[in-house]
DSSP file (Angstrom, degrees, kcal/mol; ACC not computed):
  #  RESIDUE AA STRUCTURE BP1 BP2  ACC     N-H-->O    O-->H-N    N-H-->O    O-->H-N    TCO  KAPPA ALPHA  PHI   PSI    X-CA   Y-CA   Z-CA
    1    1 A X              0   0    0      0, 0.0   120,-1.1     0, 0.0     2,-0.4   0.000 360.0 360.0 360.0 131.8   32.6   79.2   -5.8
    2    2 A X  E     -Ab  14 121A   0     12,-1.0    12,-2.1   118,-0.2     2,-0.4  -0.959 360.0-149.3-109.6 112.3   36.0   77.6   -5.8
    3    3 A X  E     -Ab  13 122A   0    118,-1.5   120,-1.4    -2,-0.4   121,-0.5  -0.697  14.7-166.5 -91.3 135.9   39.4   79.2   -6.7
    4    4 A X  E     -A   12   0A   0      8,-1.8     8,-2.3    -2,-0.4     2,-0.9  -0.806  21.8-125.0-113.5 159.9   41.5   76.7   -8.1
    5    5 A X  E     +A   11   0A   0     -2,-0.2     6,-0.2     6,-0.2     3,-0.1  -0.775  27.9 179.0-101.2 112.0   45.5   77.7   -8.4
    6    6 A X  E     -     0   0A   0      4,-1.4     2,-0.2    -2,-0.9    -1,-0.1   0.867  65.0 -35.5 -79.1 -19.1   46.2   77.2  -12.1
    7    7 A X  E >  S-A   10   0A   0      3,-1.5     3,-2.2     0, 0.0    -1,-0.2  -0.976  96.4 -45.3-172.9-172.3   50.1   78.3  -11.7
    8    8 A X  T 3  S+     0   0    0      1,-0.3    -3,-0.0    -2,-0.2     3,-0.0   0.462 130.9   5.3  15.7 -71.6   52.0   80.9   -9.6
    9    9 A X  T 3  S+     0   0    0      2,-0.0     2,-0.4    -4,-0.0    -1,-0.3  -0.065 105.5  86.9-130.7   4.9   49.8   83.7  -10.1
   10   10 A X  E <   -A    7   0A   0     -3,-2.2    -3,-1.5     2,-0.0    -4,-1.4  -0.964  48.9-169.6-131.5 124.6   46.7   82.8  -11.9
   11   11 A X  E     -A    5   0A   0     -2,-0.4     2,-0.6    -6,-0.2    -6,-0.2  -0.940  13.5-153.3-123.1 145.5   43.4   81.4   -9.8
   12   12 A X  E     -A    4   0A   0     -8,-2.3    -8,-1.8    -2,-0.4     2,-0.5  -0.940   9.3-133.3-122.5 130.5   40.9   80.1  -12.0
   13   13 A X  E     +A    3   0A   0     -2,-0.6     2,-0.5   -10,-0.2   -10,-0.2  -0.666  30.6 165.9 -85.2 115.9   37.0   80.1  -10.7
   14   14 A X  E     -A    2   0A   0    -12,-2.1   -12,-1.0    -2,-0.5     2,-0.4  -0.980  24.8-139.8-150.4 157.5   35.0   77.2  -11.0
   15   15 A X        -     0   0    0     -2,-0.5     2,-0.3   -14,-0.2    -2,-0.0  -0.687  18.3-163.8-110.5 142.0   31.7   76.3   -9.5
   16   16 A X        -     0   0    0     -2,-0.4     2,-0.1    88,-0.0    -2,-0.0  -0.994  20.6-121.5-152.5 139.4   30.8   72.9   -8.3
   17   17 A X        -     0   0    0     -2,-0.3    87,-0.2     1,-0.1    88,-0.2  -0.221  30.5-149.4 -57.2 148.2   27.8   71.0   -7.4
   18   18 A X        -     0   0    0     85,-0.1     2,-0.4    29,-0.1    -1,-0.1  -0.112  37.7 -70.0-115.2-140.2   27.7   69.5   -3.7
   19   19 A X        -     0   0    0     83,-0.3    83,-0.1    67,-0.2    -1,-0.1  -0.879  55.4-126.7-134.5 126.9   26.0   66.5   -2.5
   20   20 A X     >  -     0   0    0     -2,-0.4     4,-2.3     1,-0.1     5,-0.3  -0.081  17.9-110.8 -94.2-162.2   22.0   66.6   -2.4
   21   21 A X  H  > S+     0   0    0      2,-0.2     4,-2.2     1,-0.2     5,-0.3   0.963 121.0  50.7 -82.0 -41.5   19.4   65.9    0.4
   22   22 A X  H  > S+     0   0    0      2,-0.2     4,-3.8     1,-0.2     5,-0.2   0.920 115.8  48.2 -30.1 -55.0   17.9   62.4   -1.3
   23   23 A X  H  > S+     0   0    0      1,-0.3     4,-3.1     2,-0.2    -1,-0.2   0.980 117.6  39.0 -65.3 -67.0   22.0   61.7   -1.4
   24   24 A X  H  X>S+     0   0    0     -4,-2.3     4,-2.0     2,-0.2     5,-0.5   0.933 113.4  59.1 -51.3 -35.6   22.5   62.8    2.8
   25   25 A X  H  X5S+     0   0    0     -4,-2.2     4,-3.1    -5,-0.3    -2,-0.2   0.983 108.1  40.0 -67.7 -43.6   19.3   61.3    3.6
   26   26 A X  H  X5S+     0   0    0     -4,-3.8     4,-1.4    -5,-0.3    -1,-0.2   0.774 109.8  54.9 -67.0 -25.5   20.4   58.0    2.5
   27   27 A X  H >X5S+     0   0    0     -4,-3.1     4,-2.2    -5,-0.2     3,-0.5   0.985 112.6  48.7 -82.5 -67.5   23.9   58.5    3.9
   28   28 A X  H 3X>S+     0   0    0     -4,-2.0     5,-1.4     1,-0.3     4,-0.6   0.906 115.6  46.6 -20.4 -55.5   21.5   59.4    8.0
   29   29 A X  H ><<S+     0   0    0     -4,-3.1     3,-2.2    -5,-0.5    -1,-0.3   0.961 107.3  51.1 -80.0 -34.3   19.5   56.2    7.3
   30   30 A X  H <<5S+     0   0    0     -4,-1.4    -1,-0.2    -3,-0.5    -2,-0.2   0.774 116.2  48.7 -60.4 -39.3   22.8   53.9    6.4
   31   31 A X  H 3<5S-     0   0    0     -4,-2.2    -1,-0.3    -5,-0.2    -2,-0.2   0.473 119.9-117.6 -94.2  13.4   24.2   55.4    9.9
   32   32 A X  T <<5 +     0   0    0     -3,-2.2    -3,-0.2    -4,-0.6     2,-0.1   0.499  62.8 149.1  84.6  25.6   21.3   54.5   11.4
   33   33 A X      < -     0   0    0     -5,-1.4    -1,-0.3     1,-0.1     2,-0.1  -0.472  49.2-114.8 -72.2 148.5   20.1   58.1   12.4
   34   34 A X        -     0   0    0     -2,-0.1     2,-0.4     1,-0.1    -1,-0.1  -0.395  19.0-144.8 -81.8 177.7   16.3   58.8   12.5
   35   35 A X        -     0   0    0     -2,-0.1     2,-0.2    -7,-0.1    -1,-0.1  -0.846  24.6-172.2-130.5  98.0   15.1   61.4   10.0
   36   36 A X    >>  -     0   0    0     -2,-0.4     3,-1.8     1,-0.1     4,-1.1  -0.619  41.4 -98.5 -92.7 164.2   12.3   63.3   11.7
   37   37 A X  H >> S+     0   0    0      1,-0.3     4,-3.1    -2,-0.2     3,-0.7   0.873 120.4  51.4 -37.3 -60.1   10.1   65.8   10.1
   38   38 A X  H 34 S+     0   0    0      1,-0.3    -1,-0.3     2,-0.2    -2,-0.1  -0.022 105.9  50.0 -88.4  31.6   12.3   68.8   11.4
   39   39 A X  H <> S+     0   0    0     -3,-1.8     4,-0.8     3,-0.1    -1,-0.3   0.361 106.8  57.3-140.8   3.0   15.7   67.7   10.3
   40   40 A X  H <X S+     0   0    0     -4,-1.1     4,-0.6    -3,-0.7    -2,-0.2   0.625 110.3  47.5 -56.5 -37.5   14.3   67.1    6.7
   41   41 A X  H  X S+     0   0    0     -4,-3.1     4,-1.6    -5,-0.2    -3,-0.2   0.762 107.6  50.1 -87.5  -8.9   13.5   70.4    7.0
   42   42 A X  H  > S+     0   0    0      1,-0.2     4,-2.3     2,-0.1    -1,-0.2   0.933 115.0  47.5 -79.8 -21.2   16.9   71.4    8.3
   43   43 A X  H  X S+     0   0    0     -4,-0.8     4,-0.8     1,-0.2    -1,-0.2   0.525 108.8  56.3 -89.8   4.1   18.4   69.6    5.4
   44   44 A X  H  X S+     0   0    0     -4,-0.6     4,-0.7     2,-0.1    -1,-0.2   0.783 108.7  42.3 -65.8 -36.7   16.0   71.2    3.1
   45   45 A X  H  X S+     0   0    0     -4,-1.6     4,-0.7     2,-0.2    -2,-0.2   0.846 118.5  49.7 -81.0 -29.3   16.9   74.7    3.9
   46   46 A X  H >< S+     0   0    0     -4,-2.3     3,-0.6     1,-0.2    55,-0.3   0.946 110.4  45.2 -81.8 -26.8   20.6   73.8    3.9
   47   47 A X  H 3< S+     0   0    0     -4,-0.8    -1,-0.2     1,-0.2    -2,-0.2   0.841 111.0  55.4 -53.5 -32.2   20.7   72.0    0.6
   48   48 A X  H 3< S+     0   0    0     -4,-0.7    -1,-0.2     2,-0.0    -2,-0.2   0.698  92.3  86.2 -83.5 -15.7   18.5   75.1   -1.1
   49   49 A X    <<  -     0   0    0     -4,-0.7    52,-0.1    -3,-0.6     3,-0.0  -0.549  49.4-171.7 -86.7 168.8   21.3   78.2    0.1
   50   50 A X  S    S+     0   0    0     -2,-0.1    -1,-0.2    50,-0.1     2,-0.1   0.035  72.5  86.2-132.0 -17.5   23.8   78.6   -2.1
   51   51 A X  S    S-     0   0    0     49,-0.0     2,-0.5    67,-0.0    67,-0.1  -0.049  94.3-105.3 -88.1 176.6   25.0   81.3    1.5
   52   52 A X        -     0   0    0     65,-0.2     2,-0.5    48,-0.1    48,-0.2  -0.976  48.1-146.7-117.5 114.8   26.9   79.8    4.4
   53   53 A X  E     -E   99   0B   0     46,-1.4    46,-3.8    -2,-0.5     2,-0.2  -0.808   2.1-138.2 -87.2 130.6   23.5   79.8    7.2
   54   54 A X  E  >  -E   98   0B   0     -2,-0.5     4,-0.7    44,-0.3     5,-0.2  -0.560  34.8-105.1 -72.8 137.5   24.1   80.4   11.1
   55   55 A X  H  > S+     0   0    0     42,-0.6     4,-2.0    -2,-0.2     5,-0.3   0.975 125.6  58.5 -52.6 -55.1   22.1   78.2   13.0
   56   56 A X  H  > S+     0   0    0      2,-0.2     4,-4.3     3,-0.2     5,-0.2   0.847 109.3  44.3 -41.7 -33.0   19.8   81.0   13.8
   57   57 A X  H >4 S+     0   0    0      1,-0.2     3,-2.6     2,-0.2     4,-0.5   0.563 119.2  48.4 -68.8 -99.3   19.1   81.5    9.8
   58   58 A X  H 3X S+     0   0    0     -4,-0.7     4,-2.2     1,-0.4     3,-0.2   0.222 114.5  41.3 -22.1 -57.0   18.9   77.7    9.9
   59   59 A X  H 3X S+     0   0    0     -4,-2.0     4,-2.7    -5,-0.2    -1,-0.4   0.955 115.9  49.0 -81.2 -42.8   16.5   77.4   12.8
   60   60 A X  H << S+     0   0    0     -4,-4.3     4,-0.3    -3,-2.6    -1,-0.2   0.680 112.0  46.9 -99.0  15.4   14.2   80.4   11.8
   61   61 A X  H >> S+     0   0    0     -4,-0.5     3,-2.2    -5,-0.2     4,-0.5   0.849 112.1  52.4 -75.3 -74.6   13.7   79.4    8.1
   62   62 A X  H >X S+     0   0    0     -4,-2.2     3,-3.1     1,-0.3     4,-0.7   0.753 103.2  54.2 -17.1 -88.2   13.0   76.1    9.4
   63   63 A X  H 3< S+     0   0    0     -4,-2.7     3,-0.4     1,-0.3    -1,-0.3   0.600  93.8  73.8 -29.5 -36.5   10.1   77.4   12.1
   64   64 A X  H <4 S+     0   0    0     -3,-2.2     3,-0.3    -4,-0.3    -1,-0.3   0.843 115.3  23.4 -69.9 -46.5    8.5   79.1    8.8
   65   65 A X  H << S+     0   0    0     -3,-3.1    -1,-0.3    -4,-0.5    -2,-0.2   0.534 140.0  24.0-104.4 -19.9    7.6   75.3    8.3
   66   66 A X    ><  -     0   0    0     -4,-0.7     3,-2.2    -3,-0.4    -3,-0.2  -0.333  59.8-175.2-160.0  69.6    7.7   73.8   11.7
   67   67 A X  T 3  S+     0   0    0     -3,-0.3    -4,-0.1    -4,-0.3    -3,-0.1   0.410  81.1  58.0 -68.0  33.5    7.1   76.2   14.2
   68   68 A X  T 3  S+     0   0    0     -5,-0.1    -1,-0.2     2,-0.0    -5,-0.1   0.921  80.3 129.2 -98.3 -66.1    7.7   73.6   17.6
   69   69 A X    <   -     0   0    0     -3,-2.2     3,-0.1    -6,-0.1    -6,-0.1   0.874  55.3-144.3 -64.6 124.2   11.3   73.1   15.9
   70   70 A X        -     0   0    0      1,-0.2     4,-0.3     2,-0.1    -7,-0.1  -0.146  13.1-122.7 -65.0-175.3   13.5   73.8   18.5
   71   71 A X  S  > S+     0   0    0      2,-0.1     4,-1.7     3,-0.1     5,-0.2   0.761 111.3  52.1-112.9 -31.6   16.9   75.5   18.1
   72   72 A X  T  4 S+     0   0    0      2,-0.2    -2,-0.1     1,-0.2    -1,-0.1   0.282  97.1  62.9 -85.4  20.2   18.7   72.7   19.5
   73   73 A X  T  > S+     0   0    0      2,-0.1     4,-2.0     3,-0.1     5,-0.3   0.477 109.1  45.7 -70.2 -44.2   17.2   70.2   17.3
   74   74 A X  H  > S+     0   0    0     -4,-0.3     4,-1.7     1,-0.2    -2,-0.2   0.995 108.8  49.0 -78.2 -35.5   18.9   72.1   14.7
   75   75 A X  H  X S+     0   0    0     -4,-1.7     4,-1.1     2,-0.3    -1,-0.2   0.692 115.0  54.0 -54.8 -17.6   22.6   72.6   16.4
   76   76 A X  H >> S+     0   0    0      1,-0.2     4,-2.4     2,-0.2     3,-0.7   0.979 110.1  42.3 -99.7 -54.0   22.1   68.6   16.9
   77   77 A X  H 3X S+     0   0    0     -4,-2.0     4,-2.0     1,-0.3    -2,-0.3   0.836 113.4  53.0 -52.3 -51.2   21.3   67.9   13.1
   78   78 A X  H 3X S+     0   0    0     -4,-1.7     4,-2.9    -5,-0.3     5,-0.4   0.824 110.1  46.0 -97.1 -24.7   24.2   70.3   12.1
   79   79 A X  H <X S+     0   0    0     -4,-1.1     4,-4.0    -3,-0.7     3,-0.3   0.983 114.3  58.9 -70.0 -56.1   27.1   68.3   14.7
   80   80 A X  H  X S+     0   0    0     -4,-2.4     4,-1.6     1,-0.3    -2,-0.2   0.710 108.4  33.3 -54.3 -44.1   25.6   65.5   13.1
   81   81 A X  H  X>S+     0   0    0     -4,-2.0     5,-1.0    -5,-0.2     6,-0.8   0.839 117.3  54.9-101.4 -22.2   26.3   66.3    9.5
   82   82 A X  H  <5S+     0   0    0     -4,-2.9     3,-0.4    -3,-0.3    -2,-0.3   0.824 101.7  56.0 -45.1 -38.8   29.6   67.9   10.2
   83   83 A X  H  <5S+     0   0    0     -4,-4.0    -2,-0.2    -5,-0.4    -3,-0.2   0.972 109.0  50.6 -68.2 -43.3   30.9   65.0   11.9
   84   84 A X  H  <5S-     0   0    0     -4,-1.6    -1,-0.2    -5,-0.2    -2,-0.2   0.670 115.1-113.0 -61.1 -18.1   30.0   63.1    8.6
   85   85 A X  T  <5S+     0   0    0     -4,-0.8    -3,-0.2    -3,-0.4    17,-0.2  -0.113  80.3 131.5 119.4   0.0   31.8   65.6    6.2
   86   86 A X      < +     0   0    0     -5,-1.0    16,-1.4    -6,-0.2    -4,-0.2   0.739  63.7  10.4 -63.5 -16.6   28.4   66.4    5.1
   87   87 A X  B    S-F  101   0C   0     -6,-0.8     2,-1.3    14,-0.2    14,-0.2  -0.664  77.3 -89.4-143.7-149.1   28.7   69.9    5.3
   88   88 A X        -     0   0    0     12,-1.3    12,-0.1    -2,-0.2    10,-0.1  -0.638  25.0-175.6-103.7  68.0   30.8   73.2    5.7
   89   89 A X        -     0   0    0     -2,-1.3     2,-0.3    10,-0.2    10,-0.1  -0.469  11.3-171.0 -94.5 166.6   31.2   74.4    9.0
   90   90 A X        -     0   0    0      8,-0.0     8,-1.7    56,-0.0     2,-0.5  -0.905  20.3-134.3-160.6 142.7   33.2   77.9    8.7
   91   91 A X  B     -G   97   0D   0     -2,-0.3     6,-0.2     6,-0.2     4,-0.1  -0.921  19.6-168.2-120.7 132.9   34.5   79.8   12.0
   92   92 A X        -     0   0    0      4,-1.9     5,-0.2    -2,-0.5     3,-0.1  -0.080  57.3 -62.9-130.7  15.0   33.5   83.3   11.5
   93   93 A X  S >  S+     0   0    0      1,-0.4     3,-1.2     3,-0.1     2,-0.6   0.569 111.8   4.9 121.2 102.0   35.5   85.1   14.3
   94   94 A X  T 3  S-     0   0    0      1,-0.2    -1,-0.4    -3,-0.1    -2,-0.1  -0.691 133.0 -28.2  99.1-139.5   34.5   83.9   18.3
   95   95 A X  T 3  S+     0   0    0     -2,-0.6    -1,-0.2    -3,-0.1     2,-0.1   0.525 100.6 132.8 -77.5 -18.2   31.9   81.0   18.6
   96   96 A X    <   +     0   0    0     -3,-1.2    -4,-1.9    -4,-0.1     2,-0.2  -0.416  30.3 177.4 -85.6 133.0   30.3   82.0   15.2
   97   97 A X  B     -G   91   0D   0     -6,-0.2   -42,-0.6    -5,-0.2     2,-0.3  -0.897   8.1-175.7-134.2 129.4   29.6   79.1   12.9
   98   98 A X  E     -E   54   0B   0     -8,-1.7   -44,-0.3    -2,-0.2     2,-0.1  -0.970  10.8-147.5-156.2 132.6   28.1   79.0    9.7
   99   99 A X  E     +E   53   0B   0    -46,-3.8   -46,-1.4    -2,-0.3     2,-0.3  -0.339  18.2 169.2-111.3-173.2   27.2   76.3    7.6
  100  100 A X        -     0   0    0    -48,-0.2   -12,-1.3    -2,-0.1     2,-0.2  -0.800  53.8 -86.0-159.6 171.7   26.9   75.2    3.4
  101  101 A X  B     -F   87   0C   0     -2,-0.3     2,-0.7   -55,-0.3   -14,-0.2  -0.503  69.6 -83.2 -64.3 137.8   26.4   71.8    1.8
  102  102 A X        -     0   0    0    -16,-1.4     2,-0.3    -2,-0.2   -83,-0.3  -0.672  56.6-159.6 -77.2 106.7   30.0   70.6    1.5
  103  103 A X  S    S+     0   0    0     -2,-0.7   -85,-0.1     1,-0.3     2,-0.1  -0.767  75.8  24.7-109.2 152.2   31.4   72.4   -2.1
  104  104 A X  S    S-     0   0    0     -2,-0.3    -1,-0.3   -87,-0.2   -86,-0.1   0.989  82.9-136.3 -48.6 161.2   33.8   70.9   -3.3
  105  105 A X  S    S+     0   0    0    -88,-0.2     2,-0.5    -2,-0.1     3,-0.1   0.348  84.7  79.6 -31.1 -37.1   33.7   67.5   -2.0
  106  106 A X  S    S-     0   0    0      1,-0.1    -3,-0.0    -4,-0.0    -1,-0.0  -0.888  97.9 -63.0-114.0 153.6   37.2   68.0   -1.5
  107  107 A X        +     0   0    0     -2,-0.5     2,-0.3     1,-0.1    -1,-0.1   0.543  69.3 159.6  25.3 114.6   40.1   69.8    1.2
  108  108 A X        -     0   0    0     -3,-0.1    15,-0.3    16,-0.0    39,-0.2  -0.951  30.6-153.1-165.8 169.9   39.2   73.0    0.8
  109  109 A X  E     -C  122   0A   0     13,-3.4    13,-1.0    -2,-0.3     2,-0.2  -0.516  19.5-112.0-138.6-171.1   39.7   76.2    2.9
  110  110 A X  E     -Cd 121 148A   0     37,-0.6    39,-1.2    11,-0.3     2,-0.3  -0.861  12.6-163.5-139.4 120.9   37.8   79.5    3.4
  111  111 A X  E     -Cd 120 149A   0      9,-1.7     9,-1.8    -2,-0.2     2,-0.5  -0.830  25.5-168.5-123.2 124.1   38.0   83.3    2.7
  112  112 A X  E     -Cd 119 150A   0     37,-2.3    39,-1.3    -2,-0.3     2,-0.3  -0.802  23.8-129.1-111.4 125.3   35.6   85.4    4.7
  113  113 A X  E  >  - d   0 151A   0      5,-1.4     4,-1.6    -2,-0.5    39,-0.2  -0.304   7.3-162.0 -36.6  97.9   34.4   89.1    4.6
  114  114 A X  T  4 S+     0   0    0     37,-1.7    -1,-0.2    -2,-0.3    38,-0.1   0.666  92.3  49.2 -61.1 -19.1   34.6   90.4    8.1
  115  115 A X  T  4 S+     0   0    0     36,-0.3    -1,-0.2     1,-0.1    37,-0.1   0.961 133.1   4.2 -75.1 -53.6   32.1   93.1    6.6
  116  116 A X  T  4 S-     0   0    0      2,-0.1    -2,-0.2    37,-0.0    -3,-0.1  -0.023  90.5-126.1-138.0  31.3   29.6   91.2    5.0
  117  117 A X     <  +     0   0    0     -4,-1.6     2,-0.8     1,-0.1   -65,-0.2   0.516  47.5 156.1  40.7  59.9   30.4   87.8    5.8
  118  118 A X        -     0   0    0     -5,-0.2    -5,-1.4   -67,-0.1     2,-0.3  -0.966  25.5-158.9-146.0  91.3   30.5   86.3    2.4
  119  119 A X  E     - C   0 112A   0     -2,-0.8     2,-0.4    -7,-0.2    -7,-0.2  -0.639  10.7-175.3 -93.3 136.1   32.5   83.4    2.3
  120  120 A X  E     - C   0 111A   0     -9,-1.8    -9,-1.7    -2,-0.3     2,-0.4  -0.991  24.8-122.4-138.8 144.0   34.0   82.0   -1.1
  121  121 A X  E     -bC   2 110A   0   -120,-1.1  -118,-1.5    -2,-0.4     2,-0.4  -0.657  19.7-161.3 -13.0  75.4   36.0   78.7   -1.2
  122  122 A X  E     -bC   3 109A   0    -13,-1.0   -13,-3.4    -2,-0.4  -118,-0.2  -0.963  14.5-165.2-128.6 154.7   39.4   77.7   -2.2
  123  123 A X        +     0   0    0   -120,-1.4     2,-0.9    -2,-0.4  -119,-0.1   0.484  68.0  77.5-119.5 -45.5   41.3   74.5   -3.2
  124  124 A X        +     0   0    0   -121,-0.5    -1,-0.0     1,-0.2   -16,-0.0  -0.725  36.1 136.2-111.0 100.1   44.7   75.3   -3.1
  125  125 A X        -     0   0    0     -2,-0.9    -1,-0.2  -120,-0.0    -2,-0.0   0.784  27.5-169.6-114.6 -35.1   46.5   75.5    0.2
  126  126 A X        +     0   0    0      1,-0.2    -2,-0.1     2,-0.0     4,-0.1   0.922  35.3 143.2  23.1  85.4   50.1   73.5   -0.1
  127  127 A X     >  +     0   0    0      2,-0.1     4,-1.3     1,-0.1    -1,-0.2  -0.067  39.0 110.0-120.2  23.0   50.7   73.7    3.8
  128  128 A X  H  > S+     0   0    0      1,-0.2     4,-2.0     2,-0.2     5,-0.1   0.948  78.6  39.5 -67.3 -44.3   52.3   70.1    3.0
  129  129 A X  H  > S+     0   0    0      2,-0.2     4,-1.1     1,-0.2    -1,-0.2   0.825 110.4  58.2 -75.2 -34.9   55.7   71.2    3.7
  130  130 A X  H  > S+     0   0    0      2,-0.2     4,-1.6     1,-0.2    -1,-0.2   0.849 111.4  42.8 -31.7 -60.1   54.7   73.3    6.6
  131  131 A X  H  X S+     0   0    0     -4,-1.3     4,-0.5     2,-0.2     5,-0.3   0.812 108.8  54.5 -77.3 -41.9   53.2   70.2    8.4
  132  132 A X  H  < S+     0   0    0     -4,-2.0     4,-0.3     1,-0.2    -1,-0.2   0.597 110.5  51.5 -93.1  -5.5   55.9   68.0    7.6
  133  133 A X  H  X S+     0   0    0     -4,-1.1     4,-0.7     2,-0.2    -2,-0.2   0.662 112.3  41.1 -60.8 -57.5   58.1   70.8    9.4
  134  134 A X  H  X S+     0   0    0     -4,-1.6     4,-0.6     2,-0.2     6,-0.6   0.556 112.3  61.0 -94.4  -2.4   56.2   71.2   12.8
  135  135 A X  H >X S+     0   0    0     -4,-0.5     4,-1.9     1,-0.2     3,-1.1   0.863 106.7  39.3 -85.1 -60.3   55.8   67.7   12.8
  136  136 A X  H 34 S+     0   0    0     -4,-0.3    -2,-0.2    -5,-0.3    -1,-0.2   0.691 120.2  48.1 -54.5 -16.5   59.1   67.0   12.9
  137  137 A X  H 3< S+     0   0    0     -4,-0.7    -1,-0.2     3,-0.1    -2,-0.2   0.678 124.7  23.6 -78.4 -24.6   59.9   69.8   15.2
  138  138 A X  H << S-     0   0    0     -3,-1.1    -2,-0.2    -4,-0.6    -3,-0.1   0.226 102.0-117.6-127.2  -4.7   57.3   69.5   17.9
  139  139 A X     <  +     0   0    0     -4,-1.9     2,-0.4     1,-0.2    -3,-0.1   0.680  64.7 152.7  16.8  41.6   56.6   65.5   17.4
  140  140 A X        -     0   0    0     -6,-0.6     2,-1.1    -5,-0.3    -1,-0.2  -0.717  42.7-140.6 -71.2 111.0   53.1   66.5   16.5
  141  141 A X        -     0   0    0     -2,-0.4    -6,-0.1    -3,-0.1    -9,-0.1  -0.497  15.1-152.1 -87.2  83.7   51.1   64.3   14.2
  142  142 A X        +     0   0    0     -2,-1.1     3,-0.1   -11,-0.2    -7,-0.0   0.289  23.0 170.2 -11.7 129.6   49.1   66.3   12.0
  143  143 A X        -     0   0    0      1,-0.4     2,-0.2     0, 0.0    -1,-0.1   0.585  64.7 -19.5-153.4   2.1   46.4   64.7   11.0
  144  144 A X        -     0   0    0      2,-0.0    -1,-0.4   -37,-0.0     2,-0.3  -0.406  59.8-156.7 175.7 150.5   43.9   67.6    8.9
  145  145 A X        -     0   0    0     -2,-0.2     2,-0.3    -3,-0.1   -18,-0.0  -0.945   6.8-142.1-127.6 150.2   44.4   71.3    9.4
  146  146 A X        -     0   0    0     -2,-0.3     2,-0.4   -39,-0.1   -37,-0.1  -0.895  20.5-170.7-110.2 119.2   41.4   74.3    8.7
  147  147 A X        +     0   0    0     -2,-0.3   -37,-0.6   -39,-0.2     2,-0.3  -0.998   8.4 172.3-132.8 126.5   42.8   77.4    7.1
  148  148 A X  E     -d  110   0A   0     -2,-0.4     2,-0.4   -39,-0.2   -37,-0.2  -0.924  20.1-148.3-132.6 155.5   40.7   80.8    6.7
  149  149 A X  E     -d  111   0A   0    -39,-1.2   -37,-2.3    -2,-0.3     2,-0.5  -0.901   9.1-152.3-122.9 148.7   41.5   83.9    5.7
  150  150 A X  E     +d  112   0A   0     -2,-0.4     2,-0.2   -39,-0.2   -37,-0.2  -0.987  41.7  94.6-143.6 137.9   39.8   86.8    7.0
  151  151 A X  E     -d  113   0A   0    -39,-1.3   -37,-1.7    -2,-0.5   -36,-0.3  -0.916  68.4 -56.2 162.7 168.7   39.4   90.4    5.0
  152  152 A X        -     0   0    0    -39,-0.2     2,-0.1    -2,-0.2   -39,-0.1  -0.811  41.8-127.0-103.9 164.6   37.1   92.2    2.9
  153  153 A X    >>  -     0   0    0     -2,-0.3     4,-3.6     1,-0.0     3,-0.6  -0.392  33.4-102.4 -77.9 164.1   35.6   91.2   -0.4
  154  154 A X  H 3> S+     0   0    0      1,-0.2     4,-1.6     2,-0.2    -1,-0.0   0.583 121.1  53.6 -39.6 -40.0   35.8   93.3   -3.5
  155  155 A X  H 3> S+     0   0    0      2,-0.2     4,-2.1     3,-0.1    -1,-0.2   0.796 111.2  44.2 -73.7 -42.9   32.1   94.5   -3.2
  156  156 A X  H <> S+     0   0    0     -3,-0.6     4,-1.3     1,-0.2     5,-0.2   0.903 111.3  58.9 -89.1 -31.6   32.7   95.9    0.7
  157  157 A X  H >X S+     0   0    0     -4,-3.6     4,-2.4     2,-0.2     3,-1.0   0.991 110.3  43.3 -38.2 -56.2   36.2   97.4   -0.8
  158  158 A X  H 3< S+     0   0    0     -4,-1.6    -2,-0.2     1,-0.2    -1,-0.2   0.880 111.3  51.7 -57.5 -38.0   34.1   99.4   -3.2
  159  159 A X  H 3< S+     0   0    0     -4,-2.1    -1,-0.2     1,-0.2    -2,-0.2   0.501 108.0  48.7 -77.8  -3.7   31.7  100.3   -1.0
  160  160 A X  H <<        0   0    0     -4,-1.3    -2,-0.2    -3,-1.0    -1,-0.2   0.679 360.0 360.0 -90.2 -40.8   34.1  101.7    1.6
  161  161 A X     <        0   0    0     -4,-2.4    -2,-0.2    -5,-0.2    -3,-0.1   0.812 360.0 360.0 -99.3 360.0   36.2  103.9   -1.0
């Protein structure tokens, strides 16, 4: 899910396709990465969530299909396709990492449930002036910034009051 800002005050929700495994697979062999058995199957299980996966979900869906798979075959597969943009990496508080298929395809930032980890997507950041501010202050070049918000969703609100 993606919130897009349509003015001020008004975010309009729209849901968008990401980039499939055929598509990624072809993008591995064009960079001249192998595609072994067990990192078809890590890009099967991530292409099929519609959820943000921890390597550990990653690695023990995977075993269901290839139990040798190691857990650092999958952390290796996941740098791999983060370093291409190919997916979502999300900082979940500490060391915790959890990844998606990259929705949208463009810039896009993060809000996540500290309850129930539930991450949803948005578009609209306008940190342009911000950047062009601390650059000039600090003689920092900015060169991409990661913005998350961190809170509960609507669902763990309800269920708290």
């Amino acid at each position: 899910m993606i919130l897009y800002r349509t003015d001020e005050n008004n975010f309009q929700l729209h849901i968008e396709m990401g980039i499939t495994a055929r598509k990624i697979t072809s993008i591995l062999k064009q960079r001249g990465y192998k595609l072994t058995p067990q990192r078809r199957a890590v890009l099967n299980i991530i292409t099929a969530s519609q959820d943000h996966l921890t390597p550990v979900a990653i690695h023990e869906r995977t075993r269901r299909e290839y139990p040798g798979i190691g857990l650092v075959t999958v952390y290796r597969t996941l740098a791999i396709l983060a370093e291409l943009g190919l997916i979502c990496e999300v900082h979940a508080g500490g060391s915790c990492r959890s990844y998606l298929m990259r929705r949208p395809l463009e810039h896009h930032h993060h809000l996540i449930c500290s309850e129930c980890g539930k991450v949803i997507d948005f578009a609209d950041c306008d940190l342009d002036k911000l950047e062009q501010r601390l650059s000039r202050a600090t003689g920092f070049k900015v060169e991409a910034h990661l913005l998350e918000f961190l809170g509960r969703c609507s669902d763990c609100q309800e269920e708290k009051a």
